[in-house]
TORGUNU-942544 format. One record per residue (C-alpha): residue in three letters; x, y, z; chain. Coordinates in Angstrom, 3 decimals, m for minus. Each point is the difference from the previous one (the first is absolute). Layout:
BEGIN
<node r="ALA" u="X" v="Y" w="Z" c="A"/>
...
! end
This chain:
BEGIN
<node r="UNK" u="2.214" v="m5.498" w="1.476" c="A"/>
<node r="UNK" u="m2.158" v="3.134" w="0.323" c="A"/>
<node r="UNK" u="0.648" v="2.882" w="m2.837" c="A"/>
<node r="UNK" u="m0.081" v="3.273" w="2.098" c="A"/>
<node r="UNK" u="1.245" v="3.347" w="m1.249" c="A"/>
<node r="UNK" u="1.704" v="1.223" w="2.447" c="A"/>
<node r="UNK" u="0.813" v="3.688" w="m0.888" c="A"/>
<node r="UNK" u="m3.166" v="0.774" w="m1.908" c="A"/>
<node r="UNK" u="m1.225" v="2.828" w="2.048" c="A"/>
<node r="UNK" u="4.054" v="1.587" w="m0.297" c="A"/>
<node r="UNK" u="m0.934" v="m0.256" w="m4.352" c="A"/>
<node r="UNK" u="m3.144" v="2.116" w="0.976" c="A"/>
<node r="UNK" u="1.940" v="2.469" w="1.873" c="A"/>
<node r="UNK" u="2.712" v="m0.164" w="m2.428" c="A"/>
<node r="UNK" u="m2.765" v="0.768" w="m2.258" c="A"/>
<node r="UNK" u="m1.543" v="2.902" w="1.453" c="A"/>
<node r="UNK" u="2.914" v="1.741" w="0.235" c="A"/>
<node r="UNK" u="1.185" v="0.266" w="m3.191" c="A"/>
<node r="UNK" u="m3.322" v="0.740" w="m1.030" c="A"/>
<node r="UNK" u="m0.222" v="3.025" w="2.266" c="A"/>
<node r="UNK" u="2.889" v="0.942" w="m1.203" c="A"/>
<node r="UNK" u="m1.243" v="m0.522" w="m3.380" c="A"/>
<node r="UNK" u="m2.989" v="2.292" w="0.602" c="A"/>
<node r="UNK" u="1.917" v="3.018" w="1.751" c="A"/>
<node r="UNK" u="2.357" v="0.197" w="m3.017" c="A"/>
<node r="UNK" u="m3.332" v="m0.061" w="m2.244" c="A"/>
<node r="UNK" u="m1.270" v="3.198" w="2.277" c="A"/>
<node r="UNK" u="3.496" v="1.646" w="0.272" c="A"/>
<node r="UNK" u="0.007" v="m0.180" w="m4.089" c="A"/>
<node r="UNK" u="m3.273" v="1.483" w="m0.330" c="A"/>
<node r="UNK" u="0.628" v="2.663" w="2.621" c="A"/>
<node r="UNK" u="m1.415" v="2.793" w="m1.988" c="A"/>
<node r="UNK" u="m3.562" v="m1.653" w="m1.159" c="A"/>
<node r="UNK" u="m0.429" v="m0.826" w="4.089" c="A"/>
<node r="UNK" u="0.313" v="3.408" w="1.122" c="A"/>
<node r="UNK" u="m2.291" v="1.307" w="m2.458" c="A"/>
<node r="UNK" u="m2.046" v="m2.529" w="0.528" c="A"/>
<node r="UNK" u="m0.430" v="0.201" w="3.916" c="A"/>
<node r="UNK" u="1.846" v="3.120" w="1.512" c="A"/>
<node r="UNK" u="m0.827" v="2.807" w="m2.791" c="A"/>
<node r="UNK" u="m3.404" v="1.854" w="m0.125" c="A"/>
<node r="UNK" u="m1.505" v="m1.319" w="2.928" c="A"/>
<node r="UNK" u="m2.812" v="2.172" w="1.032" c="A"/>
<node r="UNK" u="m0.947" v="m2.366" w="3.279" c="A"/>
<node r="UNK" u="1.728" v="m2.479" w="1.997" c="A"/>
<node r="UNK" u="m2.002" v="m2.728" w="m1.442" c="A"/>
<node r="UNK" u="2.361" v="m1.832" w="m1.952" c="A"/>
<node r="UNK" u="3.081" v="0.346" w="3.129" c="A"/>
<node r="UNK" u="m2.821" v="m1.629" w="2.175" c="A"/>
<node r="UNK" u="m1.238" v="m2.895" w="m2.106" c="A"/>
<node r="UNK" u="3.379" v="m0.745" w="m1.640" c="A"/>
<node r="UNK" u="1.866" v="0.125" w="3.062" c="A"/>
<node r="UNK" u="m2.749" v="m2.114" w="1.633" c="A"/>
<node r="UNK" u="0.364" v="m2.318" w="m2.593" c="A"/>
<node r="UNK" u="4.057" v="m0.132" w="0.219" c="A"/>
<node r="UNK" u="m0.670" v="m0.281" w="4.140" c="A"/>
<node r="UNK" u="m1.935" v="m3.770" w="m0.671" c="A"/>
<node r="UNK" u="2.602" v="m0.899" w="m2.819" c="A"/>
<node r="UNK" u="3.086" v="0.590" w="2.517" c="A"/>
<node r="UNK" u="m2.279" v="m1.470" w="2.724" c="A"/>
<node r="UNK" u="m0.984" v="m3.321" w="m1.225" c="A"/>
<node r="UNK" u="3.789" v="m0.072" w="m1.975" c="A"/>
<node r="UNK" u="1.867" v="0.422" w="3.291" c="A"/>
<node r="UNK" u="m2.493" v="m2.877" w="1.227" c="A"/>
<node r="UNK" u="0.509" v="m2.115" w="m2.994" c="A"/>
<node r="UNK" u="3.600" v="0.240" w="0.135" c="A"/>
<node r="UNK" u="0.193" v="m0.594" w="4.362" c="A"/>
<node r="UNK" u="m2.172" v="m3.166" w="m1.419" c="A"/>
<node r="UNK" u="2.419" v="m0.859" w="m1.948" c="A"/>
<node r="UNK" u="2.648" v="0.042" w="1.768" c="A"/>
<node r="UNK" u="m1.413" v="m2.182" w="3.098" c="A"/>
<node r="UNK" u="m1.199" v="m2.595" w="m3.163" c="A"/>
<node r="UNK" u="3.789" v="0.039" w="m0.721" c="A"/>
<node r="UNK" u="0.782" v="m1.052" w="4.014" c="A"/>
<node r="UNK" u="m2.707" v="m2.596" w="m0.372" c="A"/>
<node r="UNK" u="1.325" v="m1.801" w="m3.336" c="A"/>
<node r="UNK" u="4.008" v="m0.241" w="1.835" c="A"/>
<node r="UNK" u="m2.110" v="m1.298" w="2.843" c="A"/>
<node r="UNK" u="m2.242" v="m2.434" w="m1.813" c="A"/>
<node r="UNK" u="3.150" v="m0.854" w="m2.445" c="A"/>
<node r="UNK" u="2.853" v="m1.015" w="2.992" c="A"/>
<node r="UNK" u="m3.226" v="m1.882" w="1.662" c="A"/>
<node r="UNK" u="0.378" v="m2.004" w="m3.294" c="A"/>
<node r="UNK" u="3.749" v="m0.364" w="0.186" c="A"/>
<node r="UNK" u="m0.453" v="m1.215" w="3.489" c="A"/>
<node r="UNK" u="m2.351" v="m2.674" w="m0.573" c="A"/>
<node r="UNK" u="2.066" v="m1.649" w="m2.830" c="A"/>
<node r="UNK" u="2.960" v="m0.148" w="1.696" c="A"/>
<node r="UNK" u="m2.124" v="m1.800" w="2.570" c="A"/>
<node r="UNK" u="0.970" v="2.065" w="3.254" c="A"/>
<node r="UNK" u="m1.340" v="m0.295" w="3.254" c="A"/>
<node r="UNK" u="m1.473" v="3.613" w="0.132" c="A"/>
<node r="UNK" u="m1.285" v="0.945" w="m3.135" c="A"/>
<node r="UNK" u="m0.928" v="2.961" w="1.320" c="A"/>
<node r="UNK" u="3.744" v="1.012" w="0.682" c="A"/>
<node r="UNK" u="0.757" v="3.651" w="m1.401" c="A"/>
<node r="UNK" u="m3.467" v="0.624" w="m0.796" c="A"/>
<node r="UNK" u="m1.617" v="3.173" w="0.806" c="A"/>
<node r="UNK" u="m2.260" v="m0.474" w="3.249" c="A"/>
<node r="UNK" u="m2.394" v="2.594" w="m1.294" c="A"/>
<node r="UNK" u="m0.174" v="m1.630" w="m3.798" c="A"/>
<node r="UNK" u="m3.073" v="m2.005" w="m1.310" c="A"/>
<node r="UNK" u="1.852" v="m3.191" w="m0.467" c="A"/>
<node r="UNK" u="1.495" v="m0.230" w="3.999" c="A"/>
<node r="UNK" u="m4.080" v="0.608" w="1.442" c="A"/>
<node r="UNK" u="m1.588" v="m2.540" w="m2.436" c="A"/>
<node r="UNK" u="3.050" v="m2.441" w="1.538" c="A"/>
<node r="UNK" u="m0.100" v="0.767" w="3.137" c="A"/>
<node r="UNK" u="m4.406" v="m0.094" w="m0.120" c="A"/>
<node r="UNK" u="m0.211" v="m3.930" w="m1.627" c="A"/>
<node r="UNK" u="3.303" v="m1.406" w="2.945" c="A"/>
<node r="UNK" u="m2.152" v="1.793" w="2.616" c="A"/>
<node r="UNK" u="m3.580" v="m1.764" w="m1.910" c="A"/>
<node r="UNK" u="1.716" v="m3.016" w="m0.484" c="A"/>
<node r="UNK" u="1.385" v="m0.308" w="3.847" c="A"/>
<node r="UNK" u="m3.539" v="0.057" w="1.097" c="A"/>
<node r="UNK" u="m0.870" v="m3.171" w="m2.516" c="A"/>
<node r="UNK" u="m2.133" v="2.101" w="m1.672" c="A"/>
<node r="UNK" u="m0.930" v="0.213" w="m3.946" c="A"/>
<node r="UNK" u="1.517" v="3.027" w="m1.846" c="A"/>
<node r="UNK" u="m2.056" v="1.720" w="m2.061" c="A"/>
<node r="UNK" u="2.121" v="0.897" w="m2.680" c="A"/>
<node r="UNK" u="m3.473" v="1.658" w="m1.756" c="A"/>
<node r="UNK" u="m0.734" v="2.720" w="3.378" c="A"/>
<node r="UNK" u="3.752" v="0.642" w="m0.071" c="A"/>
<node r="UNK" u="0.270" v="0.640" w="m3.681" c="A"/>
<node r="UNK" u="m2.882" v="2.318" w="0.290" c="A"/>
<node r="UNK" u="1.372" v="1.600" w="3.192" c="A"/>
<node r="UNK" u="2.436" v="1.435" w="m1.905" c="A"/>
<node r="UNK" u="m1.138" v="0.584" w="m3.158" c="A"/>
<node r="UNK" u="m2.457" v="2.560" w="2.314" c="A"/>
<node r="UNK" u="2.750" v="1.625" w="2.378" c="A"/>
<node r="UNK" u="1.927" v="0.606" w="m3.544" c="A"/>
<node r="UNK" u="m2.356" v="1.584" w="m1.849" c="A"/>
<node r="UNK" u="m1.231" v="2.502" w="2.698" c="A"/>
<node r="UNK" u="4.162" v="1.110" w="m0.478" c="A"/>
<node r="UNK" u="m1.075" v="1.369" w="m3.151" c="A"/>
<node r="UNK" u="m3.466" v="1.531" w="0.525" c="A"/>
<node r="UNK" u="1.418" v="3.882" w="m0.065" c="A"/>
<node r="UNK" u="1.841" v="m0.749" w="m3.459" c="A"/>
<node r="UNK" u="m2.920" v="m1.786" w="m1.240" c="A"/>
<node r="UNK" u="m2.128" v="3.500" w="0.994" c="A"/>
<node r="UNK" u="2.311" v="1.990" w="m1.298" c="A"/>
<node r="UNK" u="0.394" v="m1.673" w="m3.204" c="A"/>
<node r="UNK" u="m4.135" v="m0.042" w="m0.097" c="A"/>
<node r="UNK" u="m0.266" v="4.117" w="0.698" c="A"/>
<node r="UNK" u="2.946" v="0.750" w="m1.919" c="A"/>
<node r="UNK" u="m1.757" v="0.469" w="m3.352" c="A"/>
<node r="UNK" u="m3.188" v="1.491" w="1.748" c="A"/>
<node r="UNK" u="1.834" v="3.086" w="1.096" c="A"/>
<node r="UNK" u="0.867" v="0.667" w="m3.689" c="A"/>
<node r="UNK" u="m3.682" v="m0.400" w="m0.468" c="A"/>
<node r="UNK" u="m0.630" v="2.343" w="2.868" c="A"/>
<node r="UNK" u="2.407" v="2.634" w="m0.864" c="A"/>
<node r="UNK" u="m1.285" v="0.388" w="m4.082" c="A"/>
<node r="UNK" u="m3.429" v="m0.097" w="1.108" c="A"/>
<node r="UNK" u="1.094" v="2.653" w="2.533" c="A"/>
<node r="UNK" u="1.413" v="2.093" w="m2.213" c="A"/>
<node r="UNK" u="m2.578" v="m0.807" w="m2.592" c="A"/>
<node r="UNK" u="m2.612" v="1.817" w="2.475" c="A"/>
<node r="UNK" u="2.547" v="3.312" w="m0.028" c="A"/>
<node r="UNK" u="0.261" v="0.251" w="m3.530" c="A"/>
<node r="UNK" u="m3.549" v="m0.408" w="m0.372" c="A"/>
<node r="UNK" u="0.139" v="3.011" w="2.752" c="A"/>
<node r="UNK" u="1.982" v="1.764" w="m2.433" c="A"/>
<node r="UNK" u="m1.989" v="m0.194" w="m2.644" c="A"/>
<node r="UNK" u="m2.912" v="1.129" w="1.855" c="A"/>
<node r="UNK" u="1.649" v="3.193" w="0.706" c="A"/>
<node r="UNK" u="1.251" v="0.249" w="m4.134" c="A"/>
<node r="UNK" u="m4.022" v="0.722" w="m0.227" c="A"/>
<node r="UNK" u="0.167" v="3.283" w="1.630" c="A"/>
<node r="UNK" u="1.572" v="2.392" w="m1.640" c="A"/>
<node r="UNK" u="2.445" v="1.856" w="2.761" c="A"/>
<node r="UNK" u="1.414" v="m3.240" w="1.154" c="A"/>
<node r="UNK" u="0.395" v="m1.771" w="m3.214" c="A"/>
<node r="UNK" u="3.581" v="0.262" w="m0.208" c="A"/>
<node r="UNK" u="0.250" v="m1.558" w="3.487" c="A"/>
<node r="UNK" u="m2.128" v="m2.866" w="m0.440" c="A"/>
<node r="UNK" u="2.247" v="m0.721" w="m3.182" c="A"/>
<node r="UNK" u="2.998" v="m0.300" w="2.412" c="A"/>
<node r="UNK" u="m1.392" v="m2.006" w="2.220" c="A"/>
<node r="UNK" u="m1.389" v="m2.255" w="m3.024" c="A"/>
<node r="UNK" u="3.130" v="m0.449" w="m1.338" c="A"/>
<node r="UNK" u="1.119" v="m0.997" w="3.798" c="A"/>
<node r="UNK" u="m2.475" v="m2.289" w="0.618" c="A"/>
<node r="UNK" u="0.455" v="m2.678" w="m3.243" c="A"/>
<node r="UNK" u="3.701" v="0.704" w="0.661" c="A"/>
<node r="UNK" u="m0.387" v="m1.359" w="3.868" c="A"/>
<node r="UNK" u="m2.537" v="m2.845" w="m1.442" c="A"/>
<node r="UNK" u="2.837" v="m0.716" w="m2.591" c="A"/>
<node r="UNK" u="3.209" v="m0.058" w="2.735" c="A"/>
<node r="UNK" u="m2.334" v="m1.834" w="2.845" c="A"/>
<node r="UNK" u="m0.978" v="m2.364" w="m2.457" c="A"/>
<node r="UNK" u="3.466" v="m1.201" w="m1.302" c="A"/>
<node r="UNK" u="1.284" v="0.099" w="3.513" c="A"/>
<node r="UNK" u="m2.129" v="m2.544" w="1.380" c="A"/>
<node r="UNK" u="0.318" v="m2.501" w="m3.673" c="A"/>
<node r="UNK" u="3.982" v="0.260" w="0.704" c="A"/>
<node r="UNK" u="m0.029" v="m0.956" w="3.241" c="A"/>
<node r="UNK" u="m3.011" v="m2.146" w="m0.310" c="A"/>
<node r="UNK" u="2.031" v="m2.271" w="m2.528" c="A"/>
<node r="UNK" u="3.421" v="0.257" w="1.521" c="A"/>
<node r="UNK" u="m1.719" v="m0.851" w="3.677" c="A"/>
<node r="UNK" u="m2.436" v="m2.761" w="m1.138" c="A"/>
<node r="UNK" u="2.789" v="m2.039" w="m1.915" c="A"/>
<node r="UNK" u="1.984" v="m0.096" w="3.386" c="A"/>
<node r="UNK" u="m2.926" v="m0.582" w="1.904" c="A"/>
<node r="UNK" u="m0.510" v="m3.243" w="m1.873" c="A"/>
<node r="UNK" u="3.136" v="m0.917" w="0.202" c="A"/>
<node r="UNK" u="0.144" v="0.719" w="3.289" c="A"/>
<node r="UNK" u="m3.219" v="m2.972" w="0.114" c="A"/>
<node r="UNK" u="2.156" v="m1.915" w="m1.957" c="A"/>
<node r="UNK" u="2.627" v="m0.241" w="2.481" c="A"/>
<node r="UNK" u="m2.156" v="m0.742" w="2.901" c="A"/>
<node r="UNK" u="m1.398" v="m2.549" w="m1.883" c="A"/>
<node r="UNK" u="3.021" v="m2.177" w="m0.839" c="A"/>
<node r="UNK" u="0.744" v="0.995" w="3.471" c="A"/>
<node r="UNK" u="m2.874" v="m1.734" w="1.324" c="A"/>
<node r="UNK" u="m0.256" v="m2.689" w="m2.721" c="A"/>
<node r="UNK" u="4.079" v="m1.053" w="1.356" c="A"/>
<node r="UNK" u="m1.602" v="m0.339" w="3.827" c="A"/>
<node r="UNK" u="m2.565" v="m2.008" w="m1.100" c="A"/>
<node r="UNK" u="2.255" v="m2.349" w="m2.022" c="A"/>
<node r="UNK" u="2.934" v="m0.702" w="2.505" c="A"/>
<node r="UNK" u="m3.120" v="m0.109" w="2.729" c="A"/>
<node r="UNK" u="m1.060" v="m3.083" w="m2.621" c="A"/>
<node r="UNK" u="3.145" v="m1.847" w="m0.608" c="A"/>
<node r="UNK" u="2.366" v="0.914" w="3.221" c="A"/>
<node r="UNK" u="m2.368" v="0.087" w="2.790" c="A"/>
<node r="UNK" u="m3.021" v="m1.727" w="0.172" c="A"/>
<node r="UNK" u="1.597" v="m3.556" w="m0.899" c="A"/>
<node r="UNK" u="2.410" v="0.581" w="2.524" c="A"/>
<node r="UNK" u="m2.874" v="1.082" w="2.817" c="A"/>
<node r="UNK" u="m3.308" v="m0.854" w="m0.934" c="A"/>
<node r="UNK" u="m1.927" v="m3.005" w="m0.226" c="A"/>
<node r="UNK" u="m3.039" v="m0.743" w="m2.180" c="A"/>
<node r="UNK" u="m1.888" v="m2.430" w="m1.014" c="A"/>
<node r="UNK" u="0.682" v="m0.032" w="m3.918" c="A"/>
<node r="UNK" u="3.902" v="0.218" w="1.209" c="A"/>
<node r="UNK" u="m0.543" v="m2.636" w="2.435" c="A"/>
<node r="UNK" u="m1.056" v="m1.727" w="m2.694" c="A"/>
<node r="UNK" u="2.417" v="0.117" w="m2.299" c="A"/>
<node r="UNK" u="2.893" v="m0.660" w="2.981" c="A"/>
<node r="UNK" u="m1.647" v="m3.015" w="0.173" c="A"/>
<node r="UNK" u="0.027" v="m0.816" w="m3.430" c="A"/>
<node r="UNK" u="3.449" v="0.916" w="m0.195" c="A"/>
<node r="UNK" u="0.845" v="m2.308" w="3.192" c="A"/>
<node r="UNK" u="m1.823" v="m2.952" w="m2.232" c="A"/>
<node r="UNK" u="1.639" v="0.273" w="m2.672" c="A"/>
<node r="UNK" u="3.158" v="m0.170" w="2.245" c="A"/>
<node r="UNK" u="m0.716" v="m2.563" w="2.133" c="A"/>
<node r="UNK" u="m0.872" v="m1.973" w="m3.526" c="A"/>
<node r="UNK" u="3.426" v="1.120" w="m1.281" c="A"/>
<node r="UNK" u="1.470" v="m1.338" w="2.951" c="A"/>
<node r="UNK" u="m1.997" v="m3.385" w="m0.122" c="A"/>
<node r="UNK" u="1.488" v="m0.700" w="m3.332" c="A"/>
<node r="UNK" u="3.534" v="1.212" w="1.415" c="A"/>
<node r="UNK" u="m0.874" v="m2.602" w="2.878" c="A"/>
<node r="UNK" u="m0.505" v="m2.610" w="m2.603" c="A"/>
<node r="UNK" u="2.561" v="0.556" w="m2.390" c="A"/>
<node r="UNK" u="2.196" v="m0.494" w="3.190" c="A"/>
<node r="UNK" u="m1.670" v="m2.687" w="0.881" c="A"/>
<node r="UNK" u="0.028" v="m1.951" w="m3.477" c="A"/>
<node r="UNK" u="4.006" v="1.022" w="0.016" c="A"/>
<node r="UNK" u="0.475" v="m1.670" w="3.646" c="A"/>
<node r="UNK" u="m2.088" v="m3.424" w="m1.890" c="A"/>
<node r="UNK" u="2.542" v="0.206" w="m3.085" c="A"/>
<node r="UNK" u="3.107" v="0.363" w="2.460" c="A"/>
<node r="UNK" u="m1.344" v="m3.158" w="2.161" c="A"/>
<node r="UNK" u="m0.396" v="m1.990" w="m3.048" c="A"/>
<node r="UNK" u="3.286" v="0.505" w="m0.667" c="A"/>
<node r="UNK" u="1.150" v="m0.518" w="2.832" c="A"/>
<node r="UNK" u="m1.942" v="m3.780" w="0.124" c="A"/>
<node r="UNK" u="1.505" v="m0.333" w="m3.264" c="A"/>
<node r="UNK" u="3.450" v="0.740" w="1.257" c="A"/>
<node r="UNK" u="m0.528" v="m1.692" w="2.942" c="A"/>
<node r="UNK" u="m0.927" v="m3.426" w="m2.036" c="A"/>
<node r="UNK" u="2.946" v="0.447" w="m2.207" c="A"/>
<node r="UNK" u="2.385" v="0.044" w="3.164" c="A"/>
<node r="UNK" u="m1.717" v="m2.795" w="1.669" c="A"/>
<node r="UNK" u="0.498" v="m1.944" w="m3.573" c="A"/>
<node r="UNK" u="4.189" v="0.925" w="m0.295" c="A"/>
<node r="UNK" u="0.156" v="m0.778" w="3.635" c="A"/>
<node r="UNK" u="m1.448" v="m3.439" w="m0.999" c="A"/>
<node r="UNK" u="2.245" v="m0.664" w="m2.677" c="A"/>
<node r="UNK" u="3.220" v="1.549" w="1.951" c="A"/>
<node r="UNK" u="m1.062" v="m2.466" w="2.895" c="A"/>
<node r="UNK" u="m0.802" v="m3.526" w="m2.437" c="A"/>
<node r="UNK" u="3.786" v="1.286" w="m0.949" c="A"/>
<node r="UNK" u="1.578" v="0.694" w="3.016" c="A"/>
<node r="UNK" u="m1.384" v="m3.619" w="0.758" c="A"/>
<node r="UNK" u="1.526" v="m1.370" w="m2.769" c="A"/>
<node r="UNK" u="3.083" v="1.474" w="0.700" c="A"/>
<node r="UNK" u="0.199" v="m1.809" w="3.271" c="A"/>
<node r="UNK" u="m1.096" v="m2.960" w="m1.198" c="A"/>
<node r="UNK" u="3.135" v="m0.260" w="m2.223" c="A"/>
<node r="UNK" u="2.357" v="1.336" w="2.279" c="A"/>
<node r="UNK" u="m0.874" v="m2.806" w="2.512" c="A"/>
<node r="UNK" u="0.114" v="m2.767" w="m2.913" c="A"/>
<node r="UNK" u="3.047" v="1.874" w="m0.569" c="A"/>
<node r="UNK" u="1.665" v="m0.111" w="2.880" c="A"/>
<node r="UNK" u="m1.796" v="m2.514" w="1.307" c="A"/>
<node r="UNK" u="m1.663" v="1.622" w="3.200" c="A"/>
<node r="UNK" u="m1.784" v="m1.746" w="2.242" c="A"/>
! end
């Protein structure tokens, strides 16, 4: 019996929602420190263009994490009635499975491998799909690499235009000015900076769950691939092997069937002989007095 969570990538979603939800309350609770943090006093457009770069790859790679999940989801009903099928031991396990799902192509590949009486490489299949899998995941996987880079960009950024500021404090009819834009650049540094750590944290702990999921995924395959359908279509020569040893050991079993039979069939014939004796001696004895008998009824009556 294989143990396969079915409905571990609808937990994840599950999960992400409510902590979305979780994090919009936060920001609608904190309302005030947000605008002053990122819509008042801004000299240049800096901090719209970084932060809402940064908030362009976080809804990005989350719309792509949660499309993920929800084919993961269509994969794991797929994988899980394949299951179902196979225990109740019906013709088609394949019957209501998804054509398009991960568990109906690695069927489908080992029949067609095995009709041509050749070996299945469970290995090259395994790997087959661990590799069209993971290239499923290669934008979230960027994303979730840049994401805290473009915080890095965007205080180094506006690092360089509060340095510019303060360049311009040293002469003396732009002083005021440079203070402004000072005072702009650590606050753009500041609001870039926390932008990319929350979504940094709140993308990266989906991302790897979103790994997690495709692993189990992948680790279920590999498992019913084990125990449902190579023995069924494969041959090779450790199994071989041990079908032979099992057909051995029955044949053996059946040898000492044979001659349990055979020592019953001996115990039933000597009973019979014994049986057999004991009639012949009664019949002896009934006849010596059936004799007798006549003998006195012709003394009797005196018969010729």
């Amino acid at each position: 019996m294989i143990q396969f969570r079915a409905n571990y990538s609808r937990r994840i979603f599950v999960h992400l929602i409510i902590s979305f939800g979780l994090l919009f309350f936060a920001l609608a609770a904190n309302t005030d420190y947000i605008i002053d943090i990122y819509f008042k006093n801004q000299i240049t457009r800096t901090g719209y263009l970084v932060n809402g770069g940064i908030l362009i790859l976080f809804f990005l790679g989350l719309s792509k994490l949660i499309m993920l999940l929800f084919r993961y989801m269509r994969e794991e009903s797929s994988l899980a009635r394949f299951i179902e099928n196979v225990e109740a031991e019906q013709a088609k396990p394949v019957e209501g499975v998804s054509p398009k799902s991960i568990i109906f192509n690695r069927y489908k590949t080992i029949v067609a491998i095995s009709m041509q009486n050749v070996a299945v490489n469970h290995g090259a299949l395994a790997s087959t799909t661990v590799a069209t899998e993971s290239t499923r995941i290669s934008l979230p996987k960027f994303i979730s690499n840049i994401l805290i880079l473009t915080g890095v960009f965007g205080t180094i950024v506006s690092l360089s235009i509060a340095l510019l500021g303060a360049s311009n404090i040293l002469g003396a009819a732009e002083g005021i000015n440079g203070m402004g834009v000072v005072i702009h650049g650590m606050s753009t540094a500041l609001s870039t900076t926390t932008t990319a750590i929350v979504c940094y944290i709140f993308y990266g702990y989906f991302y790897l769950k979103l790994a997690d999921v495709q692993t189990q995924l992948i680790s279920g395959v590999e498992q019913v691939t084990s125990v449902y359908i190579l023995p069924k279509y494969t041959y090779q020569t450790d199994s071989m092997l041990h079908e032979v040893g099992q057909l051995v050991k029955e044949l053996r079993l059946a040898a000492e069937a044979m001659k349990a039979t055979q020592d019953n069939f001996a115990a039933a014939g000597a009973n019979l002989r014994d049986m057999t004796e004991s009639s012949n001696e009664q019949l002896s004895s009934i006849s010596s007095a059936m004799a007798e008998v006549r003998q006195l009824l012709r003394e009797g009556f005196r018969l010729p």
